[in-house]
BALOBA-1460 file (C-alpha; in Angstrom, 3 decimals):
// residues 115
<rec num="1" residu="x" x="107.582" y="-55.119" z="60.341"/>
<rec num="2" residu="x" x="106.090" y="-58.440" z="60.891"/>
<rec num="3" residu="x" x="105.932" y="-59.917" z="64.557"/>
<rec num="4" residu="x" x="108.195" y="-63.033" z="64.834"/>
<rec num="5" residu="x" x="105.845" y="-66.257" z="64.707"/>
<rec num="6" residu="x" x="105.392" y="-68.136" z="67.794"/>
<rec num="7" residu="x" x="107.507" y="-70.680" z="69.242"/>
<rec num="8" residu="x" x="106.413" y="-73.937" z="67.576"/>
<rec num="9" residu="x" x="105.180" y="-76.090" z="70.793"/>
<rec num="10" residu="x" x="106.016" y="-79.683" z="68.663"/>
<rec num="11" residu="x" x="110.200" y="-78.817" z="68.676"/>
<rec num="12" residu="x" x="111.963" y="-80.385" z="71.104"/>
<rec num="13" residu="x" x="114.236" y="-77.047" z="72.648"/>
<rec num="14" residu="x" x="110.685" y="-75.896" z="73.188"/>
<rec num="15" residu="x" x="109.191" y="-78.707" z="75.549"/>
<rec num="16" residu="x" x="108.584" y="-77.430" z="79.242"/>
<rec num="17" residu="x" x="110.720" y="-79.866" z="80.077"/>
<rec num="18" residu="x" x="113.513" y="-78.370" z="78.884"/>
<rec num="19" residu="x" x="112.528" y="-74.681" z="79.787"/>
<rec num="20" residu="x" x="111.595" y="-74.280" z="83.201"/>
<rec num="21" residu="x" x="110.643" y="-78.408" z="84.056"/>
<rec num="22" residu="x" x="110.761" y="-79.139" z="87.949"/>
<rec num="23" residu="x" x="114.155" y="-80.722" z="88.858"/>
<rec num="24" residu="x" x="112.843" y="-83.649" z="90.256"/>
<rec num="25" residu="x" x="111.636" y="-84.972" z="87.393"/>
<rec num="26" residu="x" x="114.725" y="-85.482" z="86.124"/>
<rec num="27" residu="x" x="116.140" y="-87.079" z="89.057"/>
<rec num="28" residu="x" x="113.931" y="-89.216" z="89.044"/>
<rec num="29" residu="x" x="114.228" y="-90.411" z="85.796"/>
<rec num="30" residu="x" x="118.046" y="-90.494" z="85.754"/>
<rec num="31" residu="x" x="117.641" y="-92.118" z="88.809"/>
<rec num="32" residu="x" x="115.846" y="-95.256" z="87.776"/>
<rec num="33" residu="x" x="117.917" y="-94.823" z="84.741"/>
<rec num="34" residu="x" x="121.216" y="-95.323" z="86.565"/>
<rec num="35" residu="x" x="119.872" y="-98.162" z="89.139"/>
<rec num="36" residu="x" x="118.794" y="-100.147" z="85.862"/>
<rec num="37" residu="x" x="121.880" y="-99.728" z="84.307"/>
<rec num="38" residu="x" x="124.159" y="-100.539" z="87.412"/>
<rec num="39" residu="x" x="122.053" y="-103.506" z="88.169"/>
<rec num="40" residu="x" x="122.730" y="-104.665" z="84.873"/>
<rec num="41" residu="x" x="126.305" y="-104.493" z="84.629"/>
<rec num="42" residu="x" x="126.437" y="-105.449" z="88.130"/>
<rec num="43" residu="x" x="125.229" y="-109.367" z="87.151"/>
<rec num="44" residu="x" x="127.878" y="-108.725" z="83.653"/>
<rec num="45" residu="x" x="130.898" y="-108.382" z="86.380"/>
<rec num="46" residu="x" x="131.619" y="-111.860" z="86.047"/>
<rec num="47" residu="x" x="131.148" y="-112.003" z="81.917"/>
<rec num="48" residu="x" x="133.496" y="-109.028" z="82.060"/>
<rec num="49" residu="x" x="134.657" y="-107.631" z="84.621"/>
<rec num="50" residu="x" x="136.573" y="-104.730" z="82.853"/>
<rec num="51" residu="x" x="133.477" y="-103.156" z="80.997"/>
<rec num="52" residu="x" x="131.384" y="-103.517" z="83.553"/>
<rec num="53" residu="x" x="133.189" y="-101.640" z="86.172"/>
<rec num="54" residu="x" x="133.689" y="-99.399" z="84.323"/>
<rec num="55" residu="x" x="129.886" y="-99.070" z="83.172"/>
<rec num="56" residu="x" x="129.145" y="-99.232" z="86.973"/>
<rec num="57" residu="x" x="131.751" y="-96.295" z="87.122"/>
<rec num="58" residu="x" x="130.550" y="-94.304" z="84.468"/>
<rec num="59" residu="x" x="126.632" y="-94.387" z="85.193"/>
<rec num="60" residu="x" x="127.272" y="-93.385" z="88.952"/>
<rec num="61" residu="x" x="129.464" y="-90.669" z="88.014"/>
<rec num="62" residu="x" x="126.905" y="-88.914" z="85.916"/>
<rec num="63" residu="x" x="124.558" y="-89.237" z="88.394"/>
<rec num="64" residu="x" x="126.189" y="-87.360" z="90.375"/>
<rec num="65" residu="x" x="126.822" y="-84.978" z="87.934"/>
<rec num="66" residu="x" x="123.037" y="-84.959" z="87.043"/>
<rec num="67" residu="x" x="122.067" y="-83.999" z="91.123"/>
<rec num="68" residu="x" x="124.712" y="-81.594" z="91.251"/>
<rec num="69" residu="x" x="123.935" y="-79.417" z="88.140"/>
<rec num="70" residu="x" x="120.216" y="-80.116" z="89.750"/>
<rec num="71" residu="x" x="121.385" y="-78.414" z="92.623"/>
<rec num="72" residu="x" x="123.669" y="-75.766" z="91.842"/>
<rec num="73" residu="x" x="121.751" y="-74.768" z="88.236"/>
<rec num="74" residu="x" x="118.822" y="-72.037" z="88.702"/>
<rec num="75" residu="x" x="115.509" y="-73.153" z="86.949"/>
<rec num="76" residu="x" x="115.453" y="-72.789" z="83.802"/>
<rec num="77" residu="x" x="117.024" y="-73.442" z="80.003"/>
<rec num="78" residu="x" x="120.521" y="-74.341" z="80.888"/>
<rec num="79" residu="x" x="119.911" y="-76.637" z="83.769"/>
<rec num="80" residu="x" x="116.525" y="-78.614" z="81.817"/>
<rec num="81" residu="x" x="119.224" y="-78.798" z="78.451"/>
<rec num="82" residu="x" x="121.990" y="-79.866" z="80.708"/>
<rec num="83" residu="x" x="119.998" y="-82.720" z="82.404"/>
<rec num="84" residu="x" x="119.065" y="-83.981" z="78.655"/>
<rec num="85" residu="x" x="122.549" y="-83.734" z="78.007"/>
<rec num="86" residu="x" x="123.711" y="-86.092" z="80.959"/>
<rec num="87" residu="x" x="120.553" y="-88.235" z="80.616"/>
<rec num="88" residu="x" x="122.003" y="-88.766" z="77.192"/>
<rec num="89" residu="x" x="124.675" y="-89.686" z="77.784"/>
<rec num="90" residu="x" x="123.892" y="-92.274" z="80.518"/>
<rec num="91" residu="x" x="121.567" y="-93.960" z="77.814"/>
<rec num="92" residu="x" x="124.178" y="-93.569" z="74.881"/>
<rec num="93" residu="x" x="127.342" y="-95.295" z="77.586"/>
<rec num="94" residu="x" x="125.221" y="-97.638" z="78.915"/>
<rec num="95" residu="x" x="123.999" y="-99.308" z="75.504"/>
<rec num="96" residu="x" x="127.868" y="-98.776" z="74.444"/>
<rec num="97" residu="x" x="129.034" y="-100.611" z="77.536"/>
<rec num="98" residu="x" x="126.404" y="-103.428" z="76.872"/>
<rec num="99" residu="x" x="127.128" y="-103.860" z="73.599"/>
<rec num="100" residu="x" x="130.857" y="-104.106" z="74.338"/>
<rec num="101" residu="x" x="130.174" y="-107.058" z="76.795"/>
<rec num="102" residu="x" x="127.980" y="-108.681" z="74.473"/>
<rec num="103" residu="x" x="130.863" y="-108.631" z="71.769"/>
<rec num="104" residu="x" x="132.855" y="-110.263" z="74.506"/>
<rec num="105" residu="x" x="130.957" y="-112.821" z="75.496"/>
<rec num="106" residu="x" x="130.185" y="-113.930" z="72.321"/>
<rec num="107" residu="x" x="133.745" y="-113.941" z="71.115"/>
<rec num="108" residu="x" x="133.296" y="-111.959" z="68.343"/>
<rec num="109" residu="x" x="136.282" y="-109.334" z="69.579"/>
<rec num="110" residu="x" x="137.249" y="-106.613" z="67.394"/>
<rec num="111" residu="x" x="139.119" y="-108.436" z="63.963"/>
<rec num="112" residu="x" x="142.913" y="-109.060" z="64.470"/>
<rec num="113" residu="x" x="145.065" y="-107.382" z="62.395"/>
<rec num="114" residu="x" x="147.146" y="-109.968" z="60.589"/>
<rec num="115" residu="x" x="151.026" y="-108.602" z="59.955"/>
C-alpha cells in the first residue's frame, strides 16, 4: 500500500485559516467588513431607501451571526469554513445591494414587460 500524499498547502480547505485560525481574526475582518458596508448604504438611504435598509439589515444580521458561531463553534474546521461562509456572503449581498441602488439611481430599472 502506498501512504496517502500530503495535504497540498496551496488549496484553499487547507489554509490555517480555515483549520484551526484564531477567531479573532475573523471578527475582525468581518468587522471592518460590515462597518464599510453599513457606512455605505447608510449615505445610499436617501438614493434608496428600500435597498439600503435592507443592506444595513442584512450586513448587521450576519454579523451577528459571524460572533455567534465565533462564540458557540469549538476551534477548528467547521467554525474557520463557517466564518468564510458568512464572510461570503456579506461581500456577495453587499456588492448585490450596491449594484441594485446603482441600477436605481441611474434609472436603468429592470426592462418593463410590454402586454
Amino acid at each position: 500500500m502506498t501512504n496517502p500524499p500530503s495535504p497540498d498547502p496551496t488549496r484553499v480547505r487547507n489554509q490555517v485559516a480555515l483549520q484551526s485560525g484564531p477567531r479573532w481574526t475573523w471578527l475582525i475582518a468581518g468587522g471592518l467588513l460590515a462597518i464599510i458596508a453599513m457606512v455605505t448604504f447608510a449615505f445610499l438611504v436617501p438614493i434608496a431607501p428600500v435597498p439600503a435598509w435592507v443592506g444595513i439589515t442584512l450586513q448587521a444580521a450576519l454579523l451577528v451571526a459571524l460572533v455567534l458561531s465565533s462564540l458557540l463553534l469549538s476551534a477548528g474546521r467547521l467554525r474557520g469554513v463557517t466564518s468564510a461562509v458568512i464572510m461570503g456572503g456579506m461581500a456577495v449581498s453587499a456588492l448585490a445591494l450596491m449594484l441594485v441602488i446603482l441600477a436605481l439611481a441611474q434609472g436603468t430599472g429592470p426592462p418593463a414587460i410590454d402586454g
